[in-house]
N, C-alpha and C positions, 0 to 999 in steps of 0.2 A: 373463877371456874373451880369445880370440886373437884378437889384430886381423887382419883380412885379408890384407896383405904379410906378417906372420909365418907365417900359413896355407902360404904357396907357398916359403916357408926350410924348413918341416919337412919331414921322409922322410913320407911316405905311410903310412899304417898297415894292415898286412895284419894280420886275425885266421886261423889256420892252423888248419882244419879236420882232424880226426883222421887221413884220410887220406892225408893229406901225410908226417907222421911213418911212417905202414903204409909206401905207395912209398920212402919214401926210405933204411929200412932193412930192407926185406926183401929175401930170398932172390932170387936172378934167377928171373924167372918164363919158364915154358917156352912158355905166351902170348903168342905174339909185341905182339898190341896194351898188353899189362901192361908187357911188358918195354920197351917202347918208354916208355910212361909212367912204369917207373921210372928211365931215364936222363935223360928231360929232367928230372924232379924232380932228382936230382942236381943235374944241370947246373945247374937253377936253385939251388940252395940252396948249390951253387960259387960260381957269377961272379955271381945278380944279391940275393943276400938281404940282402948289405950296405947296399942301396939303399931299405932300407924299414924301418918299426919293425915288430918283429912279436909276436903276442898271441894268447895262447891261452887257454882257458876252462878248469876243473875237470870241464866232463863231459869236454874234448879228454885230458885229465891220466888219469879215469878209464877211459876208451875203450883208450887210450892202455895203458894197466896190463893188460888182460883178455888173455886167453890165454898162450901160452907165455912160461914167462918169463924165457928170455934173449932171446926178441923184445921182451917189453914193457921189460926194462931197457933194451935198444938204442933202443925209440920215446922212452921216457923219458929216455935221455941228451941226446938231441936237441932235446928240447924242454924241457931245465934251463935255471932263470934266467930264462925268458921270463916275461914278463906275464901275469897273469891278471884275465880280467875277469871283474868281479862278476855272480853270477844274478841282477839284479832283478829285483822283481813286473814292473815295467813288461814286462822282455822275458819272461818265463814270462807273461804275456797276451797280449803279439803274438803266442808261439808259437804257443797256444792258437786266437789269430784264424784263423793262418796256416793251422794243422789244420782246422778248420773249413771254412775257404774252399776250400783246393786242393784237389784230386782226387789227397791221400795217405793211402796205406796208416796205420792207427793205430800202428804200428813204427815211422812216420818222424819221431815227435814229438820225438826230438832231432836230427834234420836239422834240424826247426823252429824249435826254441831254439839252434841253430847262427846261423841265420840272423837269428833275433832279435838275437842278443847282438851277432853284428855292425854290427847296424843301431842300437841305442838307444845302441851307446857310439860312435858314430858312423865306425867304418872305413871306411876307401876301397876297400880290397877282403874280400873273402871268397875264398880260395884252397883248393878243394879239386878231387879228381876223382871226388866223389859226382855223376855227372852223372845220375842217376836221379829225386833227388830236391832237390836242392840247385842245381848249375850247369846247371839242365834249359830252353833256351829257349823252350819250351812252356809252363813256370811264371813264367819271367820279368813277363811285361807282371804279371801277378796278386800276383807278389809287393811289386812296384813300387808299384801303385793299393793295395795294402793297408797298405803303411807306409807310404805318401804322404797317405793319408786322416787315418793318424795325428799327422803332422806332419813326418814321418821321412823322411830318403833314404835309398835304399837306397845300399850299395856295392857297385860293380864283383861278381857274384859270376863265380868264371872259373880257368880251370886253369893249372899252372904254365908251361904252351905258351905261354899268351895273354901272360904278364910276361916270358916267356924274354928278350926282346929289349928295348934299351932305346928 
């Protein structure tokens, strides 16, 4: 167990949501608002990634793989080496609760185990720019009372804008 002063010596722990790897190696987009969120993702995974440990999951790995595939080698290169955390039953039933509860689409059920995994291996943040169904503050308060009931805190979920700065 970590004792509490060791707690505030660690880096932070972001798990990195698939979308993070999509912006930060794809194509400039002719979207201004996309392109705008793919520079800060840069910028951030320039100057502030060092600042944090960071951790991805095998659906983010698989996700990650799917379509073209000198894009997926590029999400792939990026995200070598990194951590991975394990699917537990535990978080494949929050997901589950999570779908249940929120007002999502049956397609968002791995948004949902996104946000599980983040939560039962206990990160500080969740880092994606799925704001639809993930960094939505609309869902917030609900996802909070729902892993809270479980015994669980959520983490920070929030885009790479919200960390850009120290």
């Amino acid at each position: 167990m970590t004792e509490p002063n060791e707690r505030y010596l660690m880096k932070p722990r972001v798990y990195l949501e698939t979308t993070i790897a999509s912006y930060l190696t794809g194509w400039p987009s002719r979207d201004l608002v996309t392109a705008a969120h793919q520079q800060i993702t840069r910028e951030w995974w320039q100057n502030r990634r060092e600042d944090f440990d960071l951790f991805v999951s095998q659906i983010v790995l698989r996700e990650a793989a799917r379509g073209d595939r000198e894009a997926a080698a590029q999400r792939l290169q990026v995200l070598e080496g990194l951590p991975s955390l394990e699917q537990t039953e535990e978080a494949i039933e929050l997901a589950g609760e999570l779908v249940g509860a929120l007002p999502l689409p049956r397609r968002a059920e791995l948004d949902a185990l996104h946000i599980a995994l983040a939560v039962v291996h206990g990160m500080d943040y969740l880092l994606t720019w799925n704001c639809t169904h993930i960094a939505n503050a609309a869902l917030r308060n609900q996802i909070e009372a729902i892993c809270g009931a479980r015994g669980y805190e959520t983490p920070v979920i929030c885009t790479p804008e919200e960390l850009l700065e120290a």
